[in-house]
C-alpha positions in Angstrom: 21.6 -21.9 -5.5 18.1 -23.5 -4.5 16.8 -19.9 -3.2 17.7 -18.0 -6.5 15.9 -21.1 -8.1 13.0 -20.8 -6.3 13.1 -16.8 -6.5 13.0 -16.8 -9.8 10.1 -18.8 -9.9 8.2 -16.8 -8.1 9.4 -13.8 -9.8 6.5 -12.7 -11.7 4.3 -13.1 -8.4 7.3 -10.7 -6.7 6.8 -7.9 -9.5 3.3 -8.5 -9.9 3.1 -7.0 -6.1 5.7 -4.1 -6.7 7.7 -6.2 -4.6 12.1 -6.3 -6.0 14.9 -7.9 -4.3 18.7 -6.8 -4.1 20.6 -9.4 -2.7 23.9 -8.7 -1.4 26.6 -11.4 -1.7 29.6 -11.4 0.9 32.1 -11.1 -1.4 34.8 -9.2 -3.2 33.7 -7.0 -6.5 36.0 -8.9 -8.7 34.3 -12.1 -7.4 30.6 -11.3 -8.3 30.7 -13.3 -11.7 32.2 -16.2 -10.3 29.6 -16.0 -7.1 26.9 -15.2 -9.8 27.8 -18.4 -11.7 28.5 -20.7 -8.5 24.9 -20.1 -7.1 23.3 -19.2 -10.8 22.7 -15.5 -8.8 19.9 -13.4 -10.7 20.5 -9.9 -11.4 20.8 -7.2 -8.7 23.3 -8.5 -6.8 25.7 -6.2 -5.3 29.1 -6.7 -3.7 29.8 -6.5 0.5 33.3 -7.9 1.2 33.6 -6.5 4.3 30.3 -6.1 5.4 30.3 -2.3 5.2 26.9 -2.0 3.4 25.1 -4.9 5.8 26.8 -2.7 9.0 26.1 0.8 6.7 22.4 0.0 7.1 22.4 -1.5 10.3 21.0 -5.2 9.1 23.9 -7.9 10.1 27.2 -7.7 11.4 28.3 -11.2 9.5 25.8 -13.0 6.8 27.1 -16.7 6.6 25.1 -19.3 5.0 21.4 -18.6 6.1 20.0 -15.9 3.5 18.8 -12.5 5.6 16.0 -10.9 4.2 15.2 -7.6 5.1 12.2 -5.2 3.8 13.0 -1.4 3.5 10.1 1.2 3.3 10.7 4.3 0.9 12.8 6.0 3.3 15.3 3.1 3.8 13.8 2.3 7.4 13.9 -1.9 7.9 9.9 -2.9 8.3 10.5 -6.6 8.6 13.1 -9.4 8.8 13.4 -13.0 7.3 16.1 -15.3 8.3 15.2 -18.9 7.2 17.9 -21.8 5.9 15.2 -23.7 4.0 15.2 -21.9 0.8 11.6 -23.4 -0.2 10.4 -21.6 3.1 12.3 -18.5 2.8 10.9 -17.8 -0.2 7.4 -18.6 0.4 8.0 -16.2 4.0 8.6 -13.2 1.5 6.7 -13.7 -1.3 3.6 -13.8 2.3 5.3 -10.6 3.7 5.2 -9.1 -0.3 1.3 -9.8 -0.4 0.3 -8.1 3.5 2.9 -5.5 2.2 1.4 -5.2 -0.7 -2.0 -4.9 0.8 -1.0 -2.3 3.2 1.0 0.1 0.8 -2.1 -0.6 -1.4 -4.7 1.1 0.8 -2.0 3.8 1.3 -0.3 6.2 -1.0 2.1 5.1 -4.1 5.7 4.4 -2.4 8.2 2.7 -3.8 9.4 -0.8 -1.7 12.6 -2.4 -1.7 13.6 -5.4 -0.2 17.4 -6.5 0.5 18.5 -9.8 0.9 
């Protein structure tokens, strides 16, 4: 609950950079609302009961309690991970990798950039 806070105050920063976050809850699709409501989830939050999309793209074999972040380049390849149970310095640890990301991608050609967490 205290990392979506803290997202989405940081939000405008996030989007400001190009920077969007999917964030995958370990639950069933019927139980999105309820896991939505229980941790006051923002938008773009997708379903993984069984872990098939976290095992699909090769990012964790069980997500428990400590958020995984993970950023994707525009071919879907993993260019960093952020695993960190203090919400306040989780999100400060991506909204840092969003900026040298940001920087990098900058000086570079338009791609798009996803991140999953």
């Amino acid at each position: 609950r205290e990392f979506f806070a803290l997202y989405r105050e940081k939000l405008e920063k996030f989007r400001a950079l190009g920077f969007h976050c999917i964030f995958i809850a370990p639950v069933a699709f019927g139980e999105l609302p309820e896991f939505r409501k229980r941790n006051d989830a923002p938008q773009g939050l997708l379903a993984d009961e069984g872990f098939g999309l976290c095992h699909a793209l090769g990012i964790a074999d069980k997500v428990y309690n400590t958020p995984f972040s993970y950023a994707l380049d525009a071919n879907q390849k993993i260019i960093s991970r952020h695993s960190n149970s203090n919400a306040h310095n989780h999100v400060h640890d991506l909204l840092r990798e969003a900026e040298k990301l940001n920087a990098v991608f900058s000086a570079a050609p338009a791609r798009p950039l996803r991140a999953i967490s």
